[in-house]
C-alpha positions as CSV (number, residue, x, y, z in Angstrom):
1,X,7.0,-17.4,31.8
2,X,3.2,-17.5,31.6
3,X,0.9,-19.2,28.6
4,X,0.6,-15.9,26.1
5,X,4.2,-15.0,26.7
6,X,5.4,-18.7,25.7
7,X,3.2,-19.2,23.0
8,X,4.5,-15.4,21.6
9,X,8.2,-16.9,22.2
10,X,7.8,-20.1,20.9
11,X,5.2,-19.1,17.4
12,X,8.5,-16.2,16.7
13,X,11.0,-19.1,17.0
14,X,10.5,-22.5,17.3
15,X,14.0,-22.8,17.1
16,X,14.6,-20.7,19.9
17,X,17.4,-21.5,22.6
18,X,16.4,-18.8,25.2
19,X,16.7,-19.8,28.6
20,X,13.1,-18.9,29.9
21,X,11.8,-20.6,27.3
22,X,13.4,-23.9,27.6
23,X,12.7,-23.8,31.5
24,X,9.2,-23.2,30.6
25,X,9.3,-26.5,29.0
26,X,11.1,-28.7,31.4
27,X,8.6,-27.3,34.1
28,X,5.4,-27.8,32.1
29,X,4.9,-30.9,30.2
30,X,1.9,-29.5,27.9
31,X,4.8,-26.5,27.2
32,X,7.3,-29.2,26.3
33,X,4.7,-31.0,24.0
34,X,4.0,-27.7,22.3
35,X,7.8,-27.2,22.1
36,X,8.2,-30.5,20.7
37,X,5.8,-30.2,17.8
38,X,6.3,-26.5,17.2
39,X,9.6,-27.6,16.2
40,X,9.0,-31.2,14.4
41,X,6.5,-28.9,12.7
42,X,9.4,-25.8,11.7
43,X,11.6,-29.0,10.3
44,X,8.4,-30.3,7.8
45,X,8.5,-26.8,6.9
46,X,11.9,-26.2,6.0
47,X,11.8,-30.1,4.5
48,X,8.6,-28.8,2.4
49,X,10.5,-25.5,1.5
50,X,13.7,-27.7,0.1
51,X,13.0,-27.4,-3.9
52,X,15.4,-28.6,-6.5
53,X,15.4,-26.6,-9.1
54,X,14.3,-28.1,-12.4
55,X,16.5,-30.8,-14.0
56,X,18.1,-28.5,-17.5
57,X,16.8,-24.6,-16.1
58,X,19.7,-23.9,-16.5
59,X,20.4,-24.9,-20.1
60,X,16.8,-23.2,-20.9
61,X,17.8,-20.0,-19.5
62,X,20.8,-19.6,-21.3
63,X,19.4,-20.9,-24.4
64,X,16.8,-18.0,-23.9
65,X,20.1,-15.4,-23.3
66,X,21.5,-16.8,-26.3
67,X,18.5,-16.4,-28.2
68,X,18.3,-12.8,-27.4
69,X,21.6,-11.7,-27.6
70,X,21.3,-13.0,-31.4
71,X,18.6,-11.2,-32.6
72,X,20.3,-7.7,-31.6
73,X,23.3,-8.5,-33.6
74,X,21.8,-10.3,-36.2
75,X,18.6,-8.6,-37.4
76,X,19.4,-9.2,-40.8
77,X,18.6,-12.7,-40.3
78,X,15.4,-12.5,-39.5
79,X,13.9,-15.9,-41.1
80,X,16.6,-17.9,-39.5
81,X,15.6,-16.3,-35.8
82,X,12.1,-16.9,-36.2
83,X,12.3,-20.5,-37.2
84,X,14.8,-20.9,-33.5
85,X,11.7,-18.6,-31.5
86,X,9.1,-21.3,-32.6
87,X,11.1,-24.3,-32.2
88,X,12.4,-22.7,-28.3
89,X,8.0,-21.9,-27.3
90,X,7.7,-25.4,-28.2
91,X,10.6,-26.3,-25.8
92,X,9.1,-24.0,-23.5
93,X,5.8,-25.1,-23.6
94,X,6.7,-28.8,-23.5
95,X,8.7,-28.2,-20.5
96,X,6.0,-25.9,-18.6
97,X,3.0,-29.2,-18.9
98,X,6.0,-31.1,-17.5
99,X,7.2,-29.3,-15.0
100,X,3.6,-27.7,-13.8
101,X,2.3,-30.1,-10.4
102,X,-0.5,-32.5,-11.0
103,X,-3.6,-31.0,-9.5
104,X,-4.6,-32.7,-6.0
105,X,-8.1,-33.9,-5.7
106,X,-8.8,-33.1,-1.8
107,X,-11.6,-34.9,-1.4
108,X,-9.4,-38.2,-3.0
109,X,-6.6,-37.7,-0.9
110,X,-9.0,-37.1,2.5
111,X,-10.2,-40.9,1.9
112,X,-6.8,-41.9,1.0
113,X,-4.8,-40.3,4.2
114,X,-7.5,-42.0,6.4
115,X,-7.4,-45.2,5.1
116,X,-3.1,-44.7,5.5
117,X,-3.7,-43.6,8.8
118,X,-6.0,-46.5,10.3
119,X,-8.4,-46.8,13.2
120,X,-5.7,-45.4,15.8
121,X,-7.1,-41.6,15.9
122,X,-10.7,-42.9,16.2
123,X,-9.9,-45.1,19.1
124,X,-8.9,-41.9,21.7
125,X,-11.2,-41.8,24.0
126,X,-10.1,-38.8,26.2
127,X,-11.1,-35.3,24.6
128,X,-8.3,-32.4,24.3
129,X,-8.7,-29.2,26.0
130,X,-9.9,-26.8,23.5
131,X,-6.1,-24.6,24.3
132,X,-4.1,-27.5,23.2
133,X,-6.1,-27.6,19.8
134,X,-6.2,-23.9,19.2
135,X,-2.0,-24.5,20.0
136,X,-1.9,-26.4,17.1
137,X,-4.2,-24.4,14.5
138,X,-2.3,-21.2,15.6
139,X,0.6,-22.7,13.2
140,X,-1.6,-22.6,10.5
141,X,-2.8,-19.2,11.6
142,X,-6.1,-20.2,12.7
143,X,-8.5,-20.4,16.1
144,X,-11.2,-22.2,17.4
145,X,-13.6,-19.4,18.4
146,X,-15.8,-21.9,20.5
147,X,-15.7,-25.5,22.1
148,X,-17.8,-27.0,18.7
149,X,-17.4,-30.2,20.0
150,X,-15.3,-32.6,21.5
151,X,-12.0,-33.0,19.6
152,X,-9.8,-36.3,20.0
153,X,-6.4,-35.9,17.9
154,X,-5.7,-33.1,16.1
155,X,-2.0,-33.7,14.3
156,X,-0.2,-32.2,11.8
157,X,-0.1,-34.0,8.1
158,X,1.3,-33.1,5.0
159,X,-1.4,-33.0,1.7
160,X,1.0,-33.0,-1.4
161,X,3.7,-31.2,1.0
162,X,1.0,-28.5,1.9
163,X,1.3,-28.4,6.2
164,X,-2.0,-29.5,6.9
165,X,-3.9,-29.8,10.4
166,X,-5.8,-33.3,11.2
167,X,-8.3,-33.2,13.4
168,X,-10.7,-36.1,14.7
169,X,-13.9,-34.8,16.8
170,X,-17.5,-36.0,17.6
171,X,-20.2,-35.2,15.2
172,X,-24.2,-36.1,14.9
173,X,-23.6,-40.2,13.9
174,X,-20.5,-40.6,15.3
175,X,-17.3,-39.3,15.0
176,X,-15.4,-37.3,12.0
177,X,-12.4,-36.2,10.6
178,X,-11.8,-33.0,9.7
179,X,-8.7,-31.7,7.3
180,X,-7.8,-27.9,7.2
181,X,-5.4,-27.1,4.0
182,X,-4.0,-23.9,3.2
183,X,-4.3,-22.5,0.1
184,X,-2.5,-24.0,-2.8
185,X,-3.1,-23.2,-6.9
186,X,-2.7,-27.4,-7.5
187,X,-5.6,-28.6,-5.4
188,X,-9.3,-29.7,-7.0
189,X,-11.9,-29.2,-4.2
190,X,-14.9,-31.4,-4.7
191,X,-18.2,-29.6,-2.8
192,X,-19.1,-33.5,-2.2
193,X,-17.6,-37.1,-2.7
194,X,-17.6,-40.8,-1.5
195,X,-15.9,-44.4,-2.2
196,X,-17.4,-47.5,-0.4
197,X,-16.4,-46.7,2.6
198,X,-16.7,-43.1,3.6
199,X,-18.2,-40.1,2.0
200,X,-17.4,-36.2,2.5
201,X,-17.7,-32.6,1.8
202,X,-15.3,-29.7,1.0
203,X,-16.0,-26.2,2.0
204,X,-14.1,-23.2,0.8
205,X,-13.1,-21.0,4.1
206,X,-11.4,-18.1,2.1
207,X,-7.8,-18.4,3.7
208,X,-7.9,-22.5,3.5
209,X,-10.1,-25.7,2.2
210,X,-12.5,-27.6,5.3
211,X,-12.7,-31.0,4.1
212,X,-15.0,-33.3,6.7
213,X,-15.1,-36.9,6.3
214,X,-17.2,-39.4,8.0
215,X,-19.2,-42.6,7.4
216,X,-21.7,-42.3,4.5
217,X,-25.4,-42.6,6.6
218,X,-24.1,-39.4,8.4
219,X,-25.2,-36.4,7.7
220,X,-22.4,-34.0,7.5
221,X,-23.9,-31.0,6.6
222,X,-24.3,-29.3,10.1
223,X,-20.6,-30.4,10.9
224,X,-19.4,-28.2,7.7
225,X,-21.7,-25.0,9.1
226,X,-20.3,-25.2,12.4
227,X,-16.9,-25.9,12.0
228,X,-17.2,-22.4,8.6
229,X,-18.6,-20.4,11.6
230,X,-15.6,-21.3,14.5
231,X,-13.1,-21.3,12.1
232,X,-11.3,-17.8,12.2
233,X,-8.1,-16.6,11.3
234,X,-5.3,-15.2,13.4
């Protein structure tokens, strides 16, 4: 089984117990990697997808049928039924501020994931091949068009249970990480921010947010252009 046909097998089922495709592994170890995190990656996923439902949807629901099913049969009591619709929108709107998700500042959570993570992905040395990075954006439907620069983790992360890709590379004043995050209607995406430490910029791609993060004499600007232009979707 050669690259483009694993790949095919392994981004249609990570899950996947076909023969070829687990010899594939055991005879390549950069196959069995990719097997490996394709499918740590397919359990965050499901994990991610895993939502309660609301705590009393239920009761609201058939609150609302009960609501309904009243004012057919009981027109007549029309002052009665308007005093329950006005006490239920308040219910209703109560419980949609409640229930809606906090709005994620990017550029906050950047600065806080790093600090979380530590100094461990900034002290690889050895660069990846620029196939074993465009492996790992191909989850998140996206590709490297060109070698932008040398690229020294890239790992998948979770930004407020959005599958995220984590990338550490080489950039004018040293090195920088980079954070590629799907779309999600909860996020805040600062164009620039900073804390003591670090500073950063966000870039809206179309299909997902670039934040870049680095130390706050760099200039990150020409980072941010490069990586806009070699980011492309799959």
């Amino acid at each position: 089984m050669d690259d483009l046909e694993f790949r095919r097998a392994l981004y249609a089922d990570p899950d996947s117990q076909d023969s070829k495709l687990i010899d594939a592994a055991k005879q390549d170890p950069t196959k069995a990697q990719a097997l490996k995190e394709a499918r740590q990656f397919n359990e965050t996923l499901k994990s991610a997808a895993k939502v309660s439902a609301p705590e009393g949807l239920k009761a609201r629901l058939l609150l609302k049928q009960s609501m309904q099913e009243e004012r057919r049969q009981q027109s007549y009591r029309r002052h009665t039924w308007m005093a329950m619709a006005a006490c239920f929108a308040l219910v209703s709107l109560l419980s949609f501020n409640f229930l809606k998700p906090e709005p994620i500042n990017l550029g906050e959570h950047a600065i806080s994931h790093i600090a979380h993570e530590g100094v461990s992905p900034f002290n690889i040395e050895q660069p990846m091949a620029l196939q074993t990075v465009n492996a790992k954006l191909a989850r998140l439907n996206s590709q490297l068009t060109s070698d932008v620069s040398k690229v020294y983790y890239a790992s998948f992360c979770l930004f407020k249970k959005v599958p995220s890709m984590h990338l550490v590379m080489d950039a004018p004043g040293g090195k920088v990480t980079v954070f590629i995050i799907p779309h999600d209607e909860a996020q805040l995406l600062p164009d620039h921010f900073e804390d003591g430490e670090f500073k950063g910029v966000g870039e809206d791609l179309g299909y997902a947010n670039l934040v870049v993060v680095g130390n706050r004499d760099q200039d990150l600007t020409s980072t941010v252009q490069t990586l806009s232009d070699s980011l492309r979707t799959i």
